[in-house]
C-alpha positions, 0 to 999 in steps of 0.5 A: 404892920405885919404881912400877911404872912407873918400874921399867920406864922403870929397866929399859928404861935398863938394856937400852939400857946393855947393848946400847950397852956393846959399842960404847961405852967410856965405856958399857962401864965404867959398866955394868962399875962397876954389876956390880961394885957390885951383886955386891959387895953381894950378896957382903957379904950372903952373906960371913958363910955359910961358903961351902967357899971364899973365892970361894964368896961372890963366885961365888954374887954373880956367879951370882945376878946374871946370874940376875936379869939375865935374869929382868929382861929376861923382865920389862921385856919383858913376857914373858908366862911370867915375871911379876914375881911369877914372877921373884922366886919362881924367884930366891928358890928359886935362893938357897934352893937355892944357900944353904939348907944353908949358911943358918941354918933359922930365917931363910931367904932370903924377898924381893929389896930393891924396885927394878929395880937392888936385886940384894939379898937380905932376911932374914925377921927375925920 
């Protein structure tokens, strides 16, 4: 798990990929690889749901990833309406919105992995 701290030198590393990728190739394909990562992840996690289509996993991955994109900026810049806490509480309702009817009841989605990067989603298992 990462301190504070380095959760802001992370995300402040991850705001300086997106603004040089523009202008970068090499920049631009490894912040294509860590997209395409991360919604992989999160598409496995919500593959087993039965979304209406086969896409309906890769599309909430996409839509939940830009999501905490940018509740990730409010956060690594110190935006003063949108805690940490704030964060993880309007994601944690987008995904209980999005996924809730599609969800088993007795274990809906509570928390994000820990770190700046961990676009995952973590059942409560008790």
């Amino acid at each position: 798990m990462f301190s504070a701290e380095q959760n802001a030198q992370l995300w402040a590393l991850w705001l300086e990929t997106w603004s040089q990728a523009p202008r970068h190739p090499q920049v631009a394909e490894v912040r294509a690889q860590q997209d395409t990562r991360w919604r992989s992840m999160i598409a496995g996690i919500v593959g087993d749901l039965p979304f209406d289509d086969a896409s309906g996993a890769w599309r909430f991955a996409v839509s939940f990833g830009a999501l905490l994109d940018g509740l990730a900026i409010q956060v690594a810049l110190l935006d003063t309406a949108v805690s940490p806490e704030a964060a993880r509480d309007i994601a944690m309702s987008y995904a209980n919105t999005v996924l809730g009817w599609l969800a088993q009841p007795d274990r809906p989605v509570t928390s994000l992995a820990p770190g700046p990067c961990a676009h995952v989603l973590v059942r409560d298992e008790t």
